[in-house]
C-alpha distance (Angstrom), angle and dihedral (degrees) to the residues before:
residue distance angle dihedral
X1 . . .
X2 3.85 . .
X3 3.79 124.3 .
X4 3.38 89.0 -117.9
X5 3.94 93.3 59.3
X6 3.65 93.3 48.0
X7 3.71 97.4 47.3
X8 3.81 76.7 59.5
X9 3.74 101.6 46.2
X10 4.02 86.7 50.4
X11 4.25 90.4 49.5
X12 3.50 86.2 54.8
X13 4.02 100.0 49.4
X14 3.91 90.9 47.2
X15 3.70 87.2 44.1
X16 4.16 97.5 56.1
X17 3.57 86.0 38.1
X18 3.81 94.4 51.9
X19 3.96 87.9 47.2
X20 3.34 91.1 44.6
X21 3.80 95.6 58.1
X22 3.84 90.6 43.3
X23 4.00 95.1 51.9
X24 4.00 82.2 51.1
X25 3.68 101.9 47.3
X26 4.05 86.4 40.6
X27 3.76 89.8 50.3
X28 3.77 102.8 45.3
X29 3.79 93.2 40.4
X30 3.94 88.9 52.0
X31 3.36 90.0 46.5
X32 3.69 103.9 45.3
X33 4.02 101.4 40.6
X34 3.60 100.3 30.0
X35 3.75 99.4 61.7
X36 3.76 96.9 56.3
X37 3.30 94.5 68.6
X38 4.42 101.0 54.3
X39 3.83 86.0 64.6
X40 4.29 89.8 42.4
X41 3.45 92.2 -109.8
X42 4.44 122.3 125.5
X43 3.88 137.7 -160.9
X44 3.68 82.6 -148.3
X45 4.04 119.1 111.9
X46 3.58 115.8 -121.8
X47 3.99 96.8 -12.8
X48 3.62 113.5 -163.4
X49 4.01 106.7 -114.2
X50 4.09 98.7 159.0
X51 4.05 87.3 73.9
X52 3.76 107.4 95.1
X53 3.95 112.6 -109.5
X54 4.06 91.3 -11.6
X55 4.09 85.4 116.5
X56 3.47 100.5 44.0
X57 3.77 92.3 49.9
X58 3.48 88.2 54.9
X59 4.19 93.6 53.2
X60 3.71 79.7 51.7
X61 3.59 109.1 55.0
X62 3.57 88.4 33.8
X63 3.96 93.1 66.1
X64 3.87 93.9 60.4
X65 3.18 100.6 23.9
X66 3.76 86.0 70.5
X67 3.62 91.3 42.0
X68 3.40 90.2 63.5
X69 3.25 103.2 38.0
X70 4.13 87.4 51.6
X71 3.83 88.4 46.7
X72 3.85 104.5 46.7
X73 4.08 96.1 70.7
X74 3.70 92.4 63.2
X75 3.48 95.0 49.9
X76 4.01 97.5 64.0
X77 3.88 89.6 56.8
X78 4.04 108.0 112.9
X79 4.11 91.0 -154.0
X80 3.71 98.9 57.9
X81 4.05 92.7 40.2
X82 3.63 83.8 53.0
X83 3.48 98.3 35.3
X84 3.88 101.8 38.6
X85 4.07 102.9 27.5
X86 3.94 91.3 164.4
X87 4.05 102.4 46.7
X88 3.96 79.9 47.7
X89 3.67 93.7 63.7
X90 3.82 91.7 45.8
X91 3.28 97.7 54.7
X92 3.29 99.4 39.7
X93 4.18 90.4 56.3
X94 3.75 91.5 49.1
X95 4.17 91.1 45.6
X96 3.74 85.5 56.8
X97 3.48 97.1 32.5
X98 4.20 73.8 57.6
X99 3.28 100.5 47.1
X100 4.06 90.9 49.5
X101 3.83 96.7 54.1
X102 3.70 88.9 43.7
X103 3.84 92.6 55.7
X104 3.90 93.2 44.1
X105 4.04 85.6 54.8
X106 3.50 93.7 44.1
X107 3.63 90.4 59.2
X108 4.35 96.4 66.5
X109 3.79 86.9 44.4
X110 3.94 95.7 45.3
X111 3.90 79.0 46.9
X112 3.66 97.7 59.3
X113 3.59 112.5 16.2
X114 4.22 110.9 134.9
X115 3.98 85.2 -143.8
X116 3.71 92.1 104.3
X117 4.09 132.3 -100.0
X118 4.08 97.4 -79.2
X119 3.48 85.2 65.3
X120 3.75 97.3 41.7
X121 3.92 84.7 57.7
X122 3.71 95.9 41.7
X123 3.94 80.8 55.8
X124 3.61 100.4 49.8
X125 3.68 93.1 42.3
X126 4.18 85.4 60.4
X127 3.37 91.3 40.4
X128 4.09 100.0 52.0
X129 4.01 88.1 37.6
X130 3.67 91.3 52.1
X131 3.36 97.4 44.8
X132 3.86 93.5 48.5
X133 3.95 96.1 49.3
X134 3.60 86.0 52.0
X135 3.17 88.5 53.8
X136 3.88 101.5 48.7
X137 3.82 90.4 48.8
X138 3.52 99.6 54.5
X139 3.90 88.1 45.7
X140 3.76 88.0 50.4
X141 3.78 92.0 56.9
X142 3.48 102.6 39.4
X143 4.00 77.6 64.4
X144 3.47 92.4 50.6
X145 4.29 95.0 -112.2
X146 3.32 90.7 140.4
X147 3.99 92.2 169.4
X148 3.90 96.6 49.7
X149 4.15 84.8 44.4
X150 3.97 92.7 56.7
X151 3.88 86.8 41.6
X152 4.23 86.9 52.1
X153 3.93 89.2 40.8
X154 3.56 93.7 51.5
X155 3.88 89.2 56.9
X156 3.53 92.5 45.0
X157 4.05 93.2 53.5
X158 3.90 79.2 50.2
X159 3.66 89.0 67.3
X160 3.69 93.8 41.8
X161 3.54 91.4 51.7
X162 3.73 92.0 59.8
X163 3.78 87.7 87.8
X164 3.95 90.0 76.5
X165 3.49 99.0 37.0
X166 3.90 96.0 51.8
X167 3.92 82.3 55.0
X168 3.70 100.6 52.6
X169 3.75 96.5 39.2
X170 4.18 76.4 59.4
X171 3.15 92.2 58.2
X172 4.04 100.6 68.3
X173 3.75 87.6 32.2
X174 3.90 94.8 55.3
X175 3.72 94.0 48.4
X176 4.29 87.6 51.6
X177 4.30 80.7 56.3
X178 4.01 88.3 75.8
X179 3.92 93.0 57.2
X180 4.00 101.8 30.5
X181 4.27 93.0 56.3
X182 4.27 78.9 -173.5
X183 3.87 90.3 64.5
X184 4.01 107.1 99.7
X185 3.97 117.5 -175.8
X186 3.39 94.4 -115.5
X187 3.88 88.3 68.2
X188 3.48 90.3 45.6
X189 3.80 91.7 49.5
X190 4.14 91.7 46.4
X191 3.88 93.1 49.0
X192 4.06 89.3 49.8
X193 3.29 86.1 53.7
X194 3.59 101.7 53.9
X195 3.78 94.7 41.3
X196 3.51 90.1 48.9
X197 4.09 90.5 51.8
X198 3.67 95.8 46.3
X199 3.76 97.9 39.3
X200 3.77 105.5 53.3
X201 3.94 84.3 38.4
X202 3.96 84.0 63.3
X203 3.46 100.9 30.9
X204 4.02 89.6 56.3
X205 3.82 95.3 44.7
X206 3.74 89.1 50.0
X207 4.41 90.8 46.4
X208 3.63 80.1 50.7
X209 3.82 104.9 50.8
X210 4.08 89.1 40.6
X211 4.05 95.9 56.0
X212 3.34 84.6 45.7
X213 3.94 100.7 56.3
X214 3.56 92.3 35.5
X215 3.90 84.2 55.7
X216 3.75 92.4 52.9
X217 3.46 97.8 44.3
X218 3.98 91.0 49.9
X219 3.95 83.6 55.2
X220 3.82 97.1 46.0
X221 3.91 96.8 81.4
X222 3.35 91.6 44.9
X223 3.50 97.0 55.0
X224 3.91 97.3 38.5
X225 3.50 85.3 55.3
């Protein structure tokens, strides 16, 4: 077997097993957060509901947010575009049909959210870059550029996916709240949130540039030759 086809074999294990964590972790955090809130209940600490609608906007970007971010794994699998081109268009309208109603929400609970103005911005940051690579990938597909619209989608599941990560960067930080008595929640929640933002933005840019190198260089021979 040639280099070339086992540097390919090995791309492909780490890529099922990188999908496979992320349809996990997008499953179990969909299905452990989201449900809480349909019977007006919350795995938040302390969650503010004196604030006029800031509870109900939660319940109702929680609904597709975790729609979307249950729907978006499935939709980067080659076989079942390939294999299942209409289903893929339906689920890809309602995931950003999702992710657009979730945004919009966002915006009134961004907007009045006690949690302090770095969060606020952290919000509207997600919110305006989520929005905006939804927008660019539906644009790209409407015009039929189907590579620059999976390039746009995968930055916009990046967004999505900042729902898990701001959880399990909690995690670590919640545990540090026993020994640092100055450590309040809402810091932890606010420097989730930012490390979630900023590291799925990089980790998505960085996916992108590497599939498309390793693309390139798989065509290079070909075209030499």
């Amino acid at each position: 077997m040639s280099t070339a086809a086992v540097s390919r074999t090995v791309r492909r294990r780490w890529w099922w097993f990188l999908w496979g964590l992320l349809a996990v972790l997008a499953l179990a955090t969909a299905g452990v957060f989201v449900p809480p809130y349909l019977v007006g209940g919350t795995t938040v600490p302390n969650l503010d509901r004196i604030t006029p609608g800031y509870y109900t906007s939660l319940v109702i970007h929680a609904v597709p947010a975790g729609l979307a971010l249950v729907i978006g794994p499935w939709q980067f699998v080659p076989k079942l575009r390939a294999r299942f081109p209409g289903p893929h268009r339906v689920m890809g309208r309602v995931y950003l049909v999702s992710v657009v109603v979730a945004a919009l929400v966002a915006v009134y609970s961004s907007v009045v959210t006690k949690s302090g103005f770095p969060l606020q911005v952290a919000f509207f940051v997600l919110i305006v870059a989520w929005l905006y690579t939804a927008a660019k990938a539906y644009r790209a597909i409407r015009r039929r550029e189907v590579r620059l619209h999976r390039i746009w989608m995968v930055r916009n599941y990046a967004l999505t996916f900042a729902a898990v990560t701001l959880r399990l960067y909690q995690l670590p930080l919640i545990a540090l709240m026993n020994s640092v008595t100055w450590l309040e929640y809402e810091d932890v929640y606010t420097v989730s949130a930012w490390m979630s933002l900023l590291g799925n933005v990089l980790v998505a840019e960085y996916f992108i540039i590497q599939r498309t190198l390793a693309t390139l260089a798989e065509r290079e021979p070909a075209t030499t030759g």
